[in-house]
C-alpha positions as CSV (number, residue, x, y, z in Angstrom):
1,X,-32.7,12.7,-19.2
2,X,-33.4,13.6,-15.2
3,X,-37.0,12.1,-16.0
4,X,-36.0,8.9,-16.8
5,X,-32.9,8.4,-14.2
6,X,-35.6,9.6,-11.7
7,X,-38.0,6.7,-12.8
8,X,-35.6,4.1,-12.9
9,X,-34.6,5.1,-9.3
10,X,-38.0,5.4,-8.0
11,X,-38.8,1.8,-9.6
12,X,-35.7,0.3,-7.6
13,X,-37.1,1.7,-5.0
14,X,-40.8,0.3,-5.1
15,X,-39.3,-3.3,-5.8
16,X,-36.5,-2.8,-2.9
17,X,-39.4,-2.6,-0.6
18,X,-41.0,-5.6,-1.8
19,X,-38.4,-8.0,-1.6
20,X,-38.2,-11.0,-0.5
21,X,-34.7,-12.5,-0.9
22,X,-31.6,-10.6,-0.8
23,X,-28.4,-11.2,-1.5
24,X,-24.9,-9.2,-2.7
25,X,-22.9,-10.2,-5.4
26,X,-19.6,-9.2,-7.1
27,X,-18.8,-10.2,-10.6
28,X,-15.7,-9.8,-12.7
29,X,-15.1,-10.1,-16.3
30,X,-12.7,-9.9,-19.0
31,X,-12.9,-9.7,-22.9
32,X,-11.1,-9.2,-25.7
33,X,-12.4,-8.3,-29.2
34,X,-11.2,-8.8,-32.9
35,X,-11.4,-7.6,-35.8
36,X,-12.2,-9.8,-38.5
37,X,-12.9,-7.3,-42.0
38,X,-15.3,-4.9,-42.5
39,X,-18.5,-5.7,-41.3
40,X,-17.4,-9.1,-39.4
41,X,-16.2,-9.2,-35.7
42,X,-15.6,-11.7,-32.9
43,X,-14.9,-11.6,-29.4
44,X,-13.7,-14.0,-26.5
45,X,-15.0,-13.0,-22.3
46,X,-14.5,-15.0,-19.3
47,X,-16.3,-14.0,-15.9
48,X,-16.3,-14.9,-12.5
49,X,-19.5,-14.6,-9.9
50,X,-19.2,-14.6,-6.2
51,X,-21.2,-14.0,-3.6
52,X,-20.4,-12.3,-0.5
53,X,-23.9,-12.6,1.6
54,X,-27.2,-14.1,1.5
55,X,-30.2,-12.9,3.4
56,X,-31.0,-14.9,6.7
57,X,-27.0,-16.0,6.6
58,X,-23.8,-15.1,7.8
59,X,-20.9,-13.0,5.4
60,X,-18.7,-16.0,3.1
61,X,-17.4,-16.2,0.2
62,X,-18.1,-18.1,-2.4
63,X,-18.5,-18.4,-5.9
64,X,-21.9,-19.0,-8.2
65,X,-20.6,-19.0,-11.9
66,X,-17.4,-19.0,-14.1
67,X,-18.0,-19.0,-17.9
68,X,-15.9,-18.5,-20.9
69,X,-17.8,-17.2,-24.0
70,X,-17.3,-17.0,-27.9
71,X,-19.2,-15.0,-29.9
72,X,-19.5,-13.4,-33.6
73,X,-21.1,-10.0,-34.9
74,X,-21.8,-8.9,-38.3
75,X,-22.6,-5.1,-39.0
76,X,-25.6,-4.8,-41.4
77,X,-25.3,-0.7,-41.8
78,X,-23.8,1.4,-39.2
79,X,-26.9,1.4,-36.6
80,X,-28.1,-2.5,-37.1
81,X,-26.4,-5.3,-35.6
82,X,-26.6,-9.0,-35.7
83,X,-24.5,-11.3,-33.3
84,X,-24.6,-15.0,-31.9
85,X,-22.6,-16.4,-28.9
86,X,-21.8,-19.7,-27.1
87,X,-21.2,-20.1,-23.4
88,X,-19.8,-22.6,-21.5
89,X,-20.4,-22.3,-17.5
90,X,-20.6,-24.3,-14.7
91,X,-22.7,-23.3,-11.8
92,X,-22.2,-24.2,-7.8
93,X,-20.4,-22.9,-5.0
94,X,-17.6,-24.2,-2.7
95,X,-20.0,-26.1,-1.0
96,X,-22.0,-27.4,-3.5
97,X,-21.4,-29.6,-7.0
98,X,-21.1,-27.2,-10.0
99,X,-23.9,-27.5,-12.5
100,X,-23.0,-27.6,-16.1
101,X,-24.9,-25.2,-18.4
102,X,-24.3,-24.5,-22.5
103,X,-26.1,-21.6,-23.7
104,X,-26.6,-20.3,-27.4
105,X,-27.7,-16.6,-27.8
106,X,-29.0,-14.8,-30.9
107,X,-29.5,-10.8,-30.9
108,X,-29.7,-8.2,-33.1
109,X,-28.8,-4.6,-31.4
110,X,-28.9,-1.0,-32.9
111,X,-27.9,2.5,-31.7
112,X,-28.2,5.8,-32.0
113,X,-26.0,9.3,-31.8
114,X,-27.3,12.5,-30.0
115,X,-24.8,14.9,-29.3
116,X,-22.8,12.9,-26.9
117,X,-25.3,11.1,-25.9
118,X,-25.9,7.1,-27.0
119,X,-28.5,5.6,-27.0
120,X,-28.7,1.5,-27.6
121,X,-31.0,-1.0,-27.2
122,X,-30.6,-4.6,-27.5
123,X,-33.1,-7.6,-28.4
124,X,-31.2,-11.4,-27.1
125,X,-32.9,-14.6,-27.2
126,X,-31.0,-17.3,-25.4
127,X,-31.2,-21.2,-25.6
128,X,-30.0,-22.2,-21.7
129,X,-29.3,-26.3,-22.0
130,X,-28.8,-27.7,-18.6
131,X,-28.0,-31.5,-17.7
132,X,-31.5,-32.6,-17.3
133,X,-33.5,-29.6,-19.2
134,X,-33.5,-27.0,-21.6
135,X,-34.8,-23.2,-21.2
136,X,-35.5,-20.3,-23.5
137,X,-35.2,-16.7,-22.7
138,X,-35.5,-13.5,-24.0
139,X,-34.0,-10.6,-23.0
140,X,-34.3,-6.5,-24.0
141,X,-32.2,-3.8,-22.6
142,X,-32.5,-0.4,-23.5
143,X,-28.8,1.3,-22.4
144,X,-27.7,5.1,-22.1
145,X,-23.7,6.3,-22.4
146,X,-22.2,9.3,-22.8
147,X,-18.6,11.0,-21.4
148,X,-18.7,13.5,-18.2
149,X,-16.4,16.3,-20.4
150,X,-16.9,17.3,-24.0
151,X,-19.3,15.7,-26.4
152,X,-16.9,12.4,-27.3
153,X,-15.1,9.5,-25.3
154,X,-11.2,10.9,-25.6
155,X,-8.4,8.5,-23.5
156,X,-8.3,8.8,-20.1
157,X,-11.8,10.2,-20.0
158,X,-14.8,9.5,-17.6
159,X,-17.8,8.4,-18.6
160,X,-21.1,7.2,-17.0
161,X,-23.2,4.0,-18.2
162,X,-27.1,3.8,-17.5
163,X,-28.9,0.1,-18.2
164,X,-32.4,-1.5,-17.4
165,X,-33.4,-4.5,-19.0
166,X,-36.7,-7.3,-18.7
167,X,-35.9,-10.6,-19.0
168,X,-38.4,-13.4,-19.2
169,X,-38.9,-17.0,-20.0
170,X,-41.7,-17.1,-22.9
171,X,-42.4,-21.0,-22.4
172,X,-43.3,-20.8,-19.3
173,X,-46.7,-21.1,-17.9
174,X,-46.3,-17.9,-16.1
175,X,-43.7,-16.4,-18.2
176,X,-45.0,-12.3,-17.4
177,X,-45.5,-13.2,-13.6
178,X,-42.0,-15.1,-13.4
179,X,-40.1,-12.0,-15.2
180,X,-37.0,-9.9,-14.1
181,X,-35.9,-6.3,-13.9
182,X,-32.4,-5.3,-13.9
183,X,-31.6,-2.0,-13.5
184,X,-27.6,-1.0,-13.7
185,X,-25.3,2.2,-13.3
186,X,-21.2,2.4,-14.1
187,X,-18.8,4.2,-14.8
188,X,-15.7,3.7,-17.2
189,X,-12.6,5.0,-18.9
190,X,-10.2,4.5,-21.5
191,X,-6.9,3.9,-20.4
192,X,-3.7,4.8,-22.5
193,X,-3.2,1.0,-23.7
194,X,-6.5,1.4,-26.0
195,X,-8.6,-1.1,-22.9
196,X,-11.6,-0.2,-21.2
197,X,-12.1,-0.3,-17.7
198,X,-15.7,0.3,-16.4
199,X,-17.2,-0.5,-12.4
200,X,-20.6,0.1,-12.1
201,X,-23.8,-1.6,-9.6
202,X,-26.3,-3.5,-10.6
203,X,-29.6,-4.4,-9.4
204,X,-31.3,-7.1,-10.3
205,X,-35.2,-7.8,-9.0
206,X,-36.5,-11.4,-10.4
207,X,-40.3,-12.1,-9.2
208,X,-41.3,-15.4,-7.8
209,X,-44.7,-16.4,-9.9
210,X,-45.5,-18.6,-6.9
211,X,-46.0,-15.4,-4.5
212,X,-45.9,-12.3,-6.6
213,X,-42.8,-10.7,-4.6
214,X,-39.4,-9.8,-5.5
215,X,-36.3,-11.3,-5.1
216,X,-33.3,-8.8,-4.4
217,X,-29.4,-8.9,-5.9
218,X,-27.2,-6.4,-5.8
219,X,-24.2,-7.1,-7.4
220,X,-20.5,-5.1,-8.1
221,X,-19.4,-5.8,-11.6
222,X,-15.7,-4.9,-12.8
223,X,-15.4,-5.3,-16.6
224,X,-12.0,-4.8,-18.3
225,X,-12.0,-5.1,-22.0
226,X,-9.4,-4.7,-24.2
C-alpha cells in the first residue's frame, strides 16, 4: 500500500515539473441515488466548476461547467457492474458564451473486498456531442477506500479515498500522445442523516500532443451524496 501511494506521489511530482499550464480549480457536486429493485439502480448529480486562477493571470472567479446528469446501473453479481448515463452541460465562463455539450457514457465497473480495504476499478467510454463535433473517450480508473478506525465504514466515521485514472481520445490521430493522468486523494464521512460528505484534491495532468508537455489543474472537489 505505501509502495503505490509513494509512486503515485512521485509521478505528480515528475509531471508537476513539466508543466506547462496551470491553473486551480474548485468543483462542487451533489447526487442523490435510488433504489429501483434488486439488481436495478438510478441516480440524479448536478455539479458546478469554477475557477479561481490561471497561470500568466490575475486571481477571479469564474465558472467553466454546470451539468445535471441521469444515469442507470444494473448489478450483474455482487462484484460486476454495468451502468449508462446522460449529461447535459454547458461550458463558458462569465466572460465568455457557454458552450453546449450532451454526453452519453457506457461503463462497466467491479470491486473487490480485503479486510477493510476496497479496491475498484472502473472502465467508461463516453460519446461528448458538441455544437459543431462529436468526440469519443475512454476512461479507466483504478480507485482505493477504506475507513481510518476499524475494518468497516460505521456513521460518523473517517475515511480516506485514493484515485488515478488515464483518459484518452482513441480517434484521434495522436490519441496516446494527447492522453491524461489524473491522480486524486479525499477524505469522507457518513453523517447521521444516511449522506455522504467527502473533500478531497485532485490533480489532473493532460499532455499537449503538439509539444509533448504537461498541462497542470489542481482542483478542490466537495461531493455530498445522499
Amino acid at each position: 500500500m505505501k509502495r503505490l501511494l509513494t509512486g503515485l506521489l512521485c509521478m505528480s511530482i515528475v509531471q508537476m515539473t513539466y508543466a506547462q499550464s496551470k491553473t486551480a480549480e474548485s468543483f462542487f457536486q451533489f447526487s442523490k441515488g435510488f433504489e429501483l429493485s434488486e439488481r436495478w439502480s438510478a441516480d440524479v448529480r448536478t455539479e458546478l466548476r469554477l475557477i479561481h486562477w490561471e497561470a500568466n493571470e490575475e486571481l477571479q472567479l469564474s465558472w467553466s461547467q454546470l451539468y445535471v446528469q441521469g444515469g442507470l446501473a444494473y448489478d450483474l453479481n455482487s462484484n460486476w457492474k454495468l451502468g449508462a448515463t446522460y449529461r447535459l452541460s454547458r461550458r463558458g465562463s462569465l466572460d465568455e458564451v457557454p458552450n453546449t455539450e450532451n454526453r452519453f457514457a457506457q461503463q462497466i465497473s467491479t470491486s473487490q473486498r480485503l479486510r477493510k480495504y476496497r479496491l475498484r476499478e472502473r472502465l467508461l467510454l463516453e460519446q461528448r456531442i458538441f455544437p459543431k463535433e462529436t468526440r469519443h473517450r475512454w476512461r479507466f480508473r483504478l480507485a482505493l477506500d477504506y475507513p481510518l478506525n476499524g475494518e468497516r465504514l460505521d456513521q460518523g466515521e473517517w475515511y480516506l479515498n485514493h484515485q488515478v485514472a488515464l483518459l484518452s481520445e482513441p480517434f484521434e490521430t495522436d490519441a496516446w500522445t494527447g492522453r491524461e493522468h489524473r491522480l486524486y486523494t479525499g477524505t469522507g464521512t457518513l453523517l447521521p442523516t444516511g449522506s455522504r460528505l467527502e473533500i478531497g484534491i485532485e490533480a489532473r495532468f493532460p499532455r499537449e500532443a503538439s509539444n509533448g508537455r504537461y498541462g497542470q489543474r489542481w482542483v478542490l472537489r466537495t461531493n455530498w451524496s445522499w
